[in-house]
NUVEX-168470 format. One record per residue (C-alpha): y, x, z; chain; residue number from 0; residue in three letters. Coordinates in steps of 0.5 Angstrom, whole numbers. Layout:
! NUVEX-168470
    c2    c1    c3 chain resi resn
     Y     X     Z     A  NUM  Ala
...
This chain:
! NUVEX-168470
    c2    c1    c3 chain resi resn
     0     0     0     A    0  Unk
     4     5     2     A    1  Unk
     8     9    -4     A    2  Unk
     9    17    -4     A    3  Unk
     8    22     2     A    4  Unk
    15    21     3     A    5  Unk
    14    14     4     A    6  Unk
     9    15     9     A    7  Unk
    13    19    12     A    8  Unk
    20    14    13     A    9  Unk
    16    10    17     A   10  Unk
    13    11    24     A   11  Unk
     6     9    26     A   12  Unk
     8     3    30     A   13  Unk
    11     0    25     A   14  Unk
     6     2    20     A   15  Unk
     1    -2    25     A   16  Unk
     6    -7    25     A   17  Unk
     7    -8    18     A   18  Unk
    -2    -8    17     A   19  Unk
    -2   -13    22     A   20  Unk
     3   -18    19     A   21  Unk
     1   -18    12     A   22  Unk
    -6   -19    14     A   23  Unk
    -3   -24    20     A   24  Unk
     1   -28    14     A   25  Unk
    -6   -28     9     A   26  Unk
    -9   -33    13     A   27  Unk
    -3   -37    14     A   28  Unk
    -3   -38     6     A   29  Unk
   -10   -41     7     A   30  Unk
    -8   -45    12     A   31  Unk
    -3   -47     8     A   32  Unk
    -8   -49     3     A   33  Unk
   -12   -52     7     A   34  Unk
    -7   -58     8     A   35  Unk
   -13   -64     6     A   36  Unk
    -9   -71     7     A   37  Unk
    -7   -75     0     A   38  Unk
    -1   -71    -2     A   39  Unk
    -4   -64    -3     A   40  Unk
     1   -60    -6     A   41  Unk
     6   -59    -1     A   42  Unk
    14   -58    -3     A   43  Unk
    20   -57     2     A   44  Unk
    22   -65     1     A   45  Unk
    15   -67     2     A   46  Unk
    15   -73     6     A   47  Unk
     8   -75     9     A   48  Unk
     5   -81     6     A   49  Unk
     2   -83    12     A   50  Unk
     7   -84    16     A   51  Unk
     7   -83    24     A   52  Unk
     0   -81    24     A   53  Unk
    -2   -75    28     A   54  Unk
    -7   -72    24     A   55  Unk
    -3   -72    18     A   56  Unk
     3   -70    23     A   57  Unk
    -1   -63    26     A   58  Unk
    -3   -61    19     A   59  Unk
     4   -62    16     A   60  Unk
     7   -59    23     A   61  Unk
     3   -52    21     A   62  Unk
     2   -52    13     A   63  Unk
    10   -54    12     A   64  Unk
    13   -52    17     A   65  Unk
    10   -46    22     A   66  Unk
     6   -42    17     A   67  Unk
    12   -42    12     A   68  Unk
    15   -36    13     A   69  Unk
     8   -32    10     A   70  Unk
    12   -30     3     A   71  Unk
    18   -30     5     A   72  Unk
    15   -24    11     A   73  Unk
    10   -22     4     A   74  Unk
    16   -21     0     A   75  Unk
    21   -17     5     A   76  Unk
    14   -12     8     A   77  Unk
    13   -11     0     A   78  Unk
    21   -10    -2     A   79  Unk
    22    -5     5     A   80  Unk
    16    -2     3     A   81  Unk
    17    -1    -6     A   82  Unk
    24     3    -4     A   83  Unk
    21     6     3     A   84  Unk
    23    14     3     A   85  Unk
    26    14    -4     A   86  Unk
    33    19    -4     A   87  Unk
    34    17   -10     A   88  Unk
    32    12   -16     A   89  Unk
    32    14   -23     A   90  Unk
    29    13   -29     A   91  Unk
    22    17   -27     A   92  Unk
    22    14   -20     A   93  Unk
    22     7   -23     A   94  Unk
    17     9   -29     A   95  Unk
    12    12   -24     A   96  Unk
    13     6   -20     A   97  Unk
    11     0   -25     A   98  Unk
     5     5   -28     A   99  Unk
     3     4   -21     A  100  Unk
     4    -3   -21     A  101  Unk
     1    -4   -27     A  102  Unk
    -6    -2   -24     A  103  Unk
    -5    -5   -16     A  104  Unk
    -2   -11   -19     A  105  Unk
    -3   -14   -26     A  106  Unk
   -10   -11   -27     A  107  Unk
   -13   -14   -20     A  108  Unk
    -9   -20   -22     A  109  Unk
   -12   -21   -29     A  110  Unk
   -19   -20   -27     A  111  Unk
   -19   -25   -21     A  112  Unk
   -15   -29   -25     A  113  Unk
   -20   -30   -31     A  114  Unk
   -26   -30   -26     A  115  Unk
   -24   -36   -23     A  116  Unk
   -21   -39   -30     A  117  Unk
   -28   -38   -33     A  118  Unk
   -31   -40   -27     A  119  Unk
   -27   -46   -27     A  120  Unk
   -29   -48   -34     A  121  Unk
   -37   -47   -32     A  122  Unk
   -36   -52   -26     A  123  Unk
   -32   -57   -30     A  124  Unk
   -35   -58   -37     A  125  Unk
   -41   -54   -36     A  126  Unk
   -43   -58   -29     A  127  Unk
   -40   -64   -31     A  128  Unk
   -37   -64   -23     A  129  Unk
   -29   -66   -24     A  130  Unk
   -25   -63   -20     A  131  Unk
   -16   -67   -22     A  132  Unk
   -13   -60   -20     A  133  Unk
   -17   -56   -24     A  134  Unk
   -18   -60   -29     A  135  Unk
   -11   -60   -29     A  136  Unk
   -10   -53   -30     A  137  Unk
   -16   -52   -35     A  138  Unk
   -11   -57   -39     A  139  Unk
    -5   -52   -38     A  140  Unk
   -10   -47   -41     A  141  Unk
   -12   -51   -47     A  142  Unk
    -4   -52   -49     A  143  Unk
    -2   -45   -48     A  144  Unk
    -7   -40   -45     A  145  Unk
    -2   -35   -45     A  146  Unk
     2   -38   -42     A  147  Unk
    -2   -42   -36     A  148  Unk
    -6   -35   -35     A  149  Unk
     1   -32   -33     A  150  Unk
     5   -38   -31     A  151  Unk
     1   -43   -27     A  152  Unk
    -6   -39   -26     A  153  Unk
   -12   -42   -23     A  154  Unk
   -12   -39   -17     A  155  Unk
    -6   -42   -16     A  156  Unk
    -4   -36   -10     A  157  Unk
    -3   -31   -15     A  158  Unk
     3   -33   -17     A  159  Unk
     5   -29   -11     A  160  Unk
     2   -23   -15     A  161  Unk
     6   -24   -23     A  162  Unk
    13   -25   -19     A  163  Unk
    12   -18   -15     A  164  Unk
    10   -15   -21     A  165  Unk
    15   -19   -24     A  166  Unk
    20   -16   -17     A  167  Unk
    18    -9   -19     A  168  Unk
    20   -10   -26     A  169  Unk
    27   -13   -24     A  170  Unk
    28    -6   -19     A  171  Unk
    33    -2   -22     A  172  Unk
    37    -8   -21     A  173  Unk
    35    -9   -14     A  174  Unk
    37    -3   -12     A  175  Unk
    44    -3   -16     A  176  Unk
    46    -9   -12     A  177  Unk
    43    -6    -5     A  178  Unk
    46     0    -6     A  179  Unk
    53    -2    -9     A  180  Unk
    55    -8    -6     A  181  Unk
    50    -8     1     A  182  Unk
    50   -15     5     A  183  Unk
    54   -18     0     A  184  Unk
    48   -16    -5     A  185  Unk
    44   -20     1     A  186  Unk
    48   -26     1     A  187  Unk
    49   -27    -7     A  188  Unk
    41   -28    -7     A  189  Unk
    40   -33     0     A  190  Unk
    45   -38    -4     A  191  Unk
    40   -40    -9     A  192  Unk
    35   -40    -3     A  193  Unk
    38   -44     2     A  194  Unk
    39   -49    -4     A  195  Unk
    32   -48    -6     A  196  Unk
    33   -46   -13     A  197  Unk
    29   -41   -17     A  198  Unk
    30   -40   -26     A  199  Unk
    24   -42   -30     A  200  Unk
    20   -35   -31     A  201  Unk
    24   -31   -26     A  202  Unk
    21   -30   -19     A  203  Unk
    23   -36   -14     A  204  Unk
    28   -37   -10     A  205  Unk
    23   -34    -3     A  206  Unk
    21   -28    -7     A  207  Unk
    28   -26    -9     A  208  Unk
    31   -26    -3     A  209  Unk
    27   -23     2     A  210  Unk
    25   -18    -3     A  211  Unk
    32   -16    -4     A  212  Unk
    32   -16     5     A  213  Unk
    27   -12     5     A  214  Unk
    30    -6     0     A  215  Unk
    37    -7     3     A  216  Unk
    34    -4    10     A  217  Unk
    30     0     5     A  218  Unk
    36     4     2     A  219  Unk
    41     4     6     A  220  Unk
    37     6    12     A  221  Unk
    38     1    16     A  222  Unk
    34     1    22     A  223  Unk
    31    -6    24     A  224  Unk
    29    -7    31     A  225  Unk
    22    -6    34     A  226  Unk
    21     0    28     A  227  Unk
    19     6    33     A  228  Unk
    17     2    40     A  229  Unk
    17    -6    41     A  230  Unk
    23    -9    43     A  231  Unk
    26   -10    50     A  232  Unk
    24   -18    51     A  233  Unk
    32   -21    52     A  234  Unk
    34   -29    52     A  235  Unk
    35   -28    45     A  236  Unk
    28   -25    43     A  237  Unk
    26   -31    48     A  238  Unk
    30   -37    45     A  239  Unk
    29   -36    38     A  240  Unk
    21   -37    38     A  241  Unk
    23   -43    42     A  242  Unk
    28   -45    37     A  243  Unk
    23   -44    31     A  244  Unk
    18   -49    35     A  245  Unk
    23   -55    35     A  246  Unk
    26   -53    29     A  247  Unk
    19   -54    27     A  248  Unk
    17   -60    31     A  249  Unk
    23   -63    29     A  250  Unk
    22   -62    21     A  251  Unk
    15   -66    21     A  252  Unk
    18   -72    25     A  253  Unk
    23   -72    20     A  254  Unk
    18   -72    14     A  255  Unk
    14   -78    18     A  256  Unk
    20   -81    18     A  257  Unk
    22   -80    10     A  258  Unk
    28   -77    12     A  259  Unk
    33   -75     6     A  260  Unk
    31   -70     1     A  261  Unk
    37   -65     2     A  262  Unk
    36   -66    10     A  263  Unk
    28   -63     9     A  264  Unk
    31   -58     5     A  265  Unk
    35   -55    10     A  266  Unk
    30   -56    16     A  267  Unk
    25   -52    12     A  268  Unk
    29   -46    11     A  269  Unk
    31   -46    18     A  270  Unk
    23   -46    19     A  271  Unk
    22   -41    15     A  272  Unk
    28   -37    17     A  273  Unk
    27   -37    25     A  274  Unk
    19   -36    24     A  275  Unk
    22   -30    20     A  276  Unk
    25   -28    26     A  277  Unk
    20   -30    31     A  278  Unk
    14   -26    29     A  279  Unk
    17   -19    29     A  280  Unk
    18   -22    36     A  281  Unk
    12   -24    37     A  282  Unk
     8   -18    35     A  283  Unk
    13   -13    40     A  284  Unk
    11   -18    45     A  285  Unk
     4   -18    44     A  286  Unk
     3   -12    41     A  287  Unk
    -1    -8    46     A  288  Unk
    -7   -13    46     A  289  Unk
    -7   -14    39     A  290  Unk
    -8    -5    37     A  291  Unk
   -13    -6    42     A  292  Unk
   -17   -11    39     A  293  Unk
   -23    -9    35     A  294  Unk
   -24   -15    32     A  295  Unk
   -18   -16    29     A  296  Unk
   -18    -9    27     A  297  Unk
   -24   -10    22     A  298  Unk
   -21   -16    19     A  299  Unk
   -14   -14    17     A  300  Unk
   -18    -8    14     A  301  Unk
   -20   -13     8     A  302  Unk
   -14   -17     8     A  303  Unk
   -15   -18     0     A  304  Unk
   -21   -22    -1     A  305  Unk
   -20   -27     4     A  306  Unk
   -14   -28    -1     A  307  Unk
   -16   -28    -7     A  308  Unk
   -23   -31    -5     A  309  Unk
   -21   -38    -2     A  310  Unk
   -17   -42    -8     A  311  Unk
   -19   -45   -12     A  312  Unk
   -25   -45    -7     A  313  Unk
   -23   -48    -1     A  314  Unk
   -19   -54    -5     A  315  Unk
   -26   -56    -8     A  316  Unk
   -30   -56    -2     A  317  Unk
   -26   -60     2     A  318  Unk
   -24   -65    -5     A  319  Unk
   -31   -66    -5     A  320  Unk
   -33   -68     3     A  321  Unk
   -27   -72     2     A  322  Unk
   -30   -77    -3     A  323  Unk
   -35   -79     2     A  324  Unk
   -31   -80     8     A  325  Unk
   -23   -80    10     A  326  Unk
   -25   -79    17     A  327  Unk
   -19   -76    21     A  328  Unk
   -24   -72    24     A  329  Unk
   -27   -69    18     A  330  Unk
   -20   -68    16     A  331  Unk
   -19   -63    22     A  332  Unk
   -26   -61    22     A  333  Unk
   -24   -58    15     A  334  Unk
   -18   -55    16     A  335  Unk
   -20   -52    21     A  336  Unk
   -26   -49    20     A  337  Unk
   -26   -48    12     A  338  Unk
   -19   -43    13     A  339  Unk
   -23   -39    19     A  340  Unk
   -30   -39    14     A  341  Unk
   -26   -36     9     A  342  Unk
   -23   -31    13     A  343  Unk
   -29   -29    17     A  344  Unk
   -34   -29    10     A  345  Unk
   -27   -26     6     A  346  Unk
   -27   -20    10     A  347  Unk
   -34   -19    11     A  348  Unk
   -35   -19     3     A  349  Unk
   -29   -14     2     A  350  Unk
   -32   -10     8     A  351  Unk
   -39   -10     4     A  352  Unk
   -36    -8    -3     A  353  Unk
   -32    -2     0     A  354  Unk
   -38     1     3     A  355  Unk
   -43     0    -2     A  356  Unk
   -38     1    -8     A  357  Unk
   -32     3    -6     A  358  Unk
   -29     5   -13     A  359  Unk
   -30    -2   -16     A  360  Unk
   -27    -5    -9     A  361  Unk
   -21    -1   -12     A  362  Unk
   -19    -4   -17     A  363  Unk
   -21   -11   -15     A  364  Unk
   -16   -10    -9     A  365  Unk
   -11    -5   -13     A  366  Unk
   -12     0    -8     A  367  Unk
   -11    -5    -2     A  368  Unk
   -15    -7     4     A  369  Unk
């Protein structure tokens, strides 16, 4: 993950446990996030519950679109921090050998998983005769224009997360511009698209951008954040703001079970997203003594990468299918609970296996990554 030597050599070991920590920590938020399994599956900042004030839909809402919501915001800034990380300078060498390397840890792994899934997908479908609407729907967009959804609007939907990083490394020179020239000011031009939730077709989102543009802000500019070298000092402030985010949270989902106005969602969403931002860096600093000492943890943020590349279109196919026999509330906390921890336990284990017995080919179908 890291880049050079002298990347390595910018970020102190506590901060790089912390950075491995975290990106395994927002993997399985991301398949939680997919686990949302009552009738409105494809989650938006303006989703409104369709079942009303019920408390099963509630508590899946409460966690897939509001609490775990800061996973790609967190995703994109670790990858922007870590892209200008220990760069002096960013020329046009520096950025040639950058995107050669992005081209094998990202766009290769990307479109080996991609086709897999999509070839796949097609088996199941047309082969195996078992309907499934959205791959089907997906296997359409691939019918049109196979180009354009392979890159676009993947089977496997998660890895729309991997185009817009390549994409992000291609757009660099220009973050680095912007950072480097206008600092802060380069920060506050990328949130007002964020806040207003507006991304341009075939650009990175709105999420990607600005939180990438965060993380290669400190980067560059060799701003320290807090809890780089040792975990923070537990303050009223490091106390208020998990708190804050857990009733900005509670109080985003209520507002979704009332049907509350489109532009009031958003704003709630972005404060979900921000405040979760803040409040797991502080988490970690807090609990970071118990979690370097786990070893269970350590094996499982070790394969980080099949647990996100194996669980969709998996994941949605199974609790899809279960669901045709019964819309019982417990069977639908009984999946979402229970299928993004068998993802995790078996995506870890899988990955484990393939880098002990062929650690070459783990390479490249993790890009280098664990």
């Amino acid at each position: 993950m890291n880049e050079t030597t002298n990347t390595r050599e910018s970020i102190p070991p506590y901060l790089s446990r912390k950075i491995r920590f975290l990106s395994f920590f927002t993997i399985i938020c991301v398949v939680f996030i997919h686990a949302y399994n009552y009738h409105d599956t494809y989650l938006l900042p303006t989703t409104a519950i369709q079942e009303g004030k019920q408390i099963c839909p509630m508590i899946q809402f409460f966690i897939c679109n509001a609490m775990t919501r800061f996973a790609n915001p967190l995703y994109f800034f670790i990858s922007g921090y870590l892209f200008f990380a220990g760069a002096r300078r960013f020329n046009a060498s520096v950025y040639a050998k950058k995107l050669k390397k992005r081209l094998v840890t990202l766009m290769l792994p990307y479109c080996i998983w991609v086709f897999a899934w999509s070839a796949a997908g097609i088996l199941i479908v047309n082969y195996c005769k078992i309907s499934f609407p959205v791959i089907d729907a997906k296997i359409g967009l691939l019918r049109d224009n196979a180009l354009k959804a392979f890159f676009s609007t993947p089977l496997p939907f998660q890895f729309w997360y991997i185009a817009d990083l390549f994409k992000l490394a291609i757009l660099s020179p220009i973050v680095y511009l912007l950072v480097k020239k206008l600092k802060i000011f380069a920060v506050i031009l990328a949130a007002v698209p964020w806040i207003f939730d507006y991304s341009v077709p075939y650009m990175p989102n709105c999420d990607g951008i600005l939180f990438f543009v965060l993380g290669a802000y400190l980067a560059v500019n060799c701003i320290r954040f807090p809890g780089k070298e040792r975990p923070v000092k537990k303050t009223a402030l490091t106390i208020a703001v998990p708190v804050i985010w857990i009733a900005v949270c509670a109080a985003y989902t209520a507002m979704s079970a009332a049907a509350a106005p489109e532009r009031a969602l958003l704003f709630a969403y972005k404060a979900c997203c921000a405040f979760g931002f803040m409040s797991v860096f502080i988490i970690y600093d807090a609990a970071s003594g118990r979690i370097e000492k786990s070893r269970a943890l350590a094996a499982l943020s070790s394969c980080t990468f099949f647990i996100y590349a194996c669980h969709e279109p998996l994941q949605h196919m199974i609790f899809q299918r279960v669901l045709e026999f019964t819309d019982s509330d417990f069977v639908h906390m009984a999946l979402f609970f229970g299928l993004p921890l068998i993802f995790a336990a078996f995506g870890s284990a899988a990955g484990g296996l393939l880098r002990k017995a062929a650690p070459r080919v783990h390479s490249v179908l993790t890009g280098g990554r664990g």
